[in-house]
N, C-alpha and C positions, 0 to 999 in steps of 0.2 A: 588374477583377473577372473570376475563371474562368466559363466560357460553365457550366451547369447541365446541358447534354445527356451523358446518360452514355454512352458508351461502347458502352451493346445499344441502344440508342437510335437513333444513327448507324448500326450495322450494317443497323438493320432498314429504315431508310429509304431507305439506298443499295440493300440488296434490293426495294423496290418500285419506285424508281426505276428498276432493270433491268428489270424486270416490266412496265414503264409505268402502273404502279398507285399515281403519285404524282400528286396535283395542285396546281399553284405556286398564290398568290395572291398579287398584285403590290400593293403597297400607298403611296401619299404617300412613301415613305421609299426608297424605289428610286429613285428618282428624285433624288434629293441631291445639290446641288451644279449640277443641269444644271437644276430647275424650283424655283419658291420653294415652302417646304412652307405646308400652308393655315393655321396661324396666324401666318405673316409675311404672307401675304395677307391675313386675317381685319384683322392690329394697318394695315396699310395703308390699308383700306375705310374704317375705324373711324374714324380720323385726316380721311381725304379727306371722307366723308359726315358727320360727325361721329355718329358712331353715341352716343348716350345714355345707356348700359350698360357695367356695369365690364367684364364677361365680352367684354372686346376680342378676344382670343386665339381663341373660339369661331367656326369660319368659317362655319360651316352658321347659327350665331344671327345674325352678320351679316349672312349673304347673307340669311336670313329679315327680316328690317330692310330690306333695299335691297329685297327683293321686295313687301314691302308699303307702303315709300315710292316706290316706281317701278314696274315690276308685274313678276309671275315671272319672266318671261325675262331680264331687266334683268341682274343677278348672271350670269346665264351667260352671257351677252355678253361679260360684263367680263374674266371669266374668259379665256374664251378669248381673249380679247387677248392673254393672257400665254403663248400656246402659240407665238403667230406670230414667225419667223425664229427660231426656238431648235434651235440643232446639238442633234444626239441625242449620249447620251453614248458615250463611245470603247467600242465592243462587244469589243475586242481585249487592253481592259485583264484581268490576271487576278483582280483583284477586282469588278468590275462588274456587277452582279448580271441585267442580261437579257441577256447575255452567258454566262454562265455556266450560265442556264439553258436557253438556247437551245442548247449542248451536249449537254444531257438527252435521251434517248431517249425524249422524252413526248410525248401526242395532245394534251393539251387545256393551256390556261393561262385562269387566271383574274383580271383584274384589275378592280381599283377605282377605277382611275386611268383621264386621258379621254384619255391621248396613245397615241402612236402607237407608242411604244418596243419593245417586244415585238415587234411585227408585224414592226418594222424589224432588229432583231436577229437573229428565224428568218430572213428574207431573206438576211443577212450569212452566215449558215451555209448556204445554198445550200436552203431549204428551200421549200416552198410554203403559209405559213400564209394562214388565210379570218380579217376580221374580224365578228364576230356583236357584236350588243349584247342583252342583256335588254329584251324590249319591254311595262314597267312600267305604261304609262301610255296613254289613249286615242288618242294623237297616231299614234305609233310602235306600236303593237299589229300593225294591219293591215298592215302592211310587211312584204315579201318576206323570208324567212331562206334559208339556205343551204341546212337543215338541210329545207326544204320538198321539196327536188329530193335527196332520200335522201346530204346528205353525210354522211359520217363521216370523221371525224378520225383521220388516221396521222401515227408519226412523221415521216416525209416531207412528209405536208398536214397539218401539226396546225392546231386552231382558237385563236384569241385572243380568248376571250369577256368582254365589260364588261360587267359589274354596273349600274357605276352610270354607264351610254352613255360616248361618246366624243365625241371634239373635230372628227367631221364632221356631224353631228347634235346642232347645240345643242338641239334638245329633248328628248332624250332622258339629260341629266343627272341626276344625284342630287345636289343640292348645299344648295339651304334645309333647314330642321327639318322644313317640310310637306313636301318630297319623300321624306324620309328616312322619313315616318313612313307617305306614300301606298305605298313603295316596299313598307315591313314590310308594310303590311295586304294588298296587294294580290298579293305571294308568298304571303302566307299564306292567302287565298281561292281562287287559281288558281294551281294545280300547274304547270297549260300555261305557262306563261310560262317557265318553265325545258323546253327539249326535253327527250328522254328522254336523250342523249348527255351532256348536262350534269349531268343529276342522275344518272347513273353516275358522274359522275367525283367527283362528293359524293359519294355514298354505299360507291361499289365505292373507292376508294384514300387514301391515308394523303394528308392535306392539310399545304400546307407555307405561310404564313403570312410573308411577307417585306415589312416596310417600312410595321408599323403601331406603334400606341402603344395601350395597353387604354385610353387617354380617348379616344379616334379614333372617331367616328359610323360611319366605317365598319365598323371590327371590330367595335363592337357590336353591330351590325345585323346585320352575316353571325351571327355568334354566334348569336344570338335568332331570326332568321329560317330559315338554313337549315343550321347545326351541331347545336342541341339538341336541336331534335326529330327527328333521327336516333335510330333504336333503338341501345343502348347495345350491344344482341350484336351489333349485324351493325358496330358502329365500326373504324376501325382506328386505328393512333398519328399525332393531329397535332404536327405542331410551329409554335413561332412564336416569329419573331426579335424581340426587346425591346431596348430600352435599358434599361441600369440605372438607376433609380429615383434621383432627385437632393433629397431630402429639403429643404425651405424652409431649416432652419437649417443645415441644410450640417453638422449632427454625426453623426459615426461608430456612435451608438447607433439615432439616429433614422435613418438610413439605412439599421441593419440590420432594424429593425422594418418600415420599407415593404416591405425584401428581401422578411422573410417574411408579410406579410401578400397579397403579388402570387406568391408560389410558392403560398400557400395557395387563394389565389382560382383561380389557373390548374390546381393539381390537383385541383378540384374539378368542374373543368369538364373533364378528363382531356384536358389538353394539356401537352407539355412542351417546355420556355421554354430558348434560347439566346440569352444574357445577352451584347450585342454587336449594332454597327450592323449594315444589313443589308448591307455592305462587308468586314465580316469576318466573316459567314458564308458570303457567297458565296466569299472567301478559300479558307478550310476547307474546302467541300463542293467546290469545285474539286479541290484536295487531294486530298482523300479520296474521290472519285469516280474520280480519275486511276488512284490506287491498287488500287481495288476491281474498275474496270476492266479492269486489269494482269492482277489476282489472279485472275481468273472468265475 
């Protein structure tokens, strides 16, 4: 299937990205191939614990399961089990996607994810990134930021901010239903929780979305949390990398029906969709960044 992003689409993106008026958000799907995605984790829990629930596939319902059969932390333990001894992926390849963006001329990255991939990737490009986390939760609130001692983020020192914490701070995950859901309420009560450096990089540049699926807790959280209720004038163009849509019956009508029902949904929400893993965007925008940078 042809990627959907048109043509002024791409131009305008690679213009903010010169600009450093773009900012990444790293999602479960970046990671491909070198960490399991969460519903091969979720159907593994489900099987080991024997989870009770059809909704095996759902890892955020499972981990909420394990955390109520065992108690919160429990699931993020597990988890992180599976970060330990795992090679980061080859940053040199030309489709590899924190690789590619770590080329980028940009300050800030944003991810969802709790490894360490990103941070270790600006490293590979000779850069100096800080890692921050969002601190969501009572635990992790009062802990030192970077951003306390007047950092800001350059190309040179960019920051690697996690949403939903990282794999050195198990408590400071987002991973059950109730984190996901404390996580909403509690951006949406305090503004502080995001620095002021962060919510520029929401609000002031075009947002680029790599390595989700629109049923992913994640992406719909960002969505709802901190994309909609941005004022529609002061917006600029998102994009987000999708898979194409694989219809249950596997018929070429019902497949173009989901097509358009997921372009309907996403232009509704005025984001536009590049139909393709996030291995062959990062391809492309390799590509086409090499070029634009030639050109300029």
């Amino acid at each position: 299937m042809p990627n959907t992003l048109e043509e002024r689409d791409w131009k305008l993106l690679l213009r903010r990205i010169k600009d450093g008026k773009c900012t990444p958000f790293l999602g479960a799907g970046a990671c491909f191939g070198v960490l399991p995605l969460g519903r091969e984790i979720a159907r593994k829990w489900a099987q080991e614990y024997h989870y009770p629930l059809e909704d095996t596939s759902d890892l955020a319902r499972v981990a909420q399961f394990l955390a109520v059969e065992y108690d919160p932390m429990f699931p993020k333990e597990e988890i992180l089990r599976l970060f330990e001894n795992v090679a980061p992926p080859d940053f040199a390849a030309p489709d590899e996607p924190h690789g590619v963006l770590a080329d980028l001329p940009l300050p800030v990255y944003m991810t969802t994810n709790y490894d360490g991939f990103m941070v270790r990737a600006l490293k590979n490009r000779n850069k100096d990134p800080k890692r921050e986390l969002c601190r969501w939760n009572k635990y992790i609130k009062g802990q030192s930021s970077v951003f306390d001692r007047g950092f800001h983020p350059t190309v040179a020192n960019p920051v690697v901010f996690h949403l939903h914490g990282h794999d050195g701070l198990p408590e400071s995950l987002v991973l059950a239903e109730d984190d996901y859901l404390d996580f909403l309420v509690n951006i949406s009560r305090d503004t502080e929780l995001l620095p002021p450096r962060i919510q520029e990089a929401l609000t002031g540049a075009s947002l680029l979305f790599i390595g989700y699926r629109l049923a992913d807790w994640s992406f719909r959280v960002l969505f709802r949390g901190l994309v909609a209720p941005m004022e529609l004038s002061l917006r600029r163009i998102s994009v987000t990398v999708q898979l194409p849509p694989k219809p249950a019956n596997g018929s070429e009508s019902t497949r173009q029906r989901a097509q358009a029902y997921l372009d309907k949904y996403f232009d509704k929400i005025d984001v536009r969709v590049y139909w393709g893993t996030a291995r062959e965007f990062s391809a492309e925008l390799r590509k086409r960044w090499k070029e634009f940078s030639n050109g300029n």
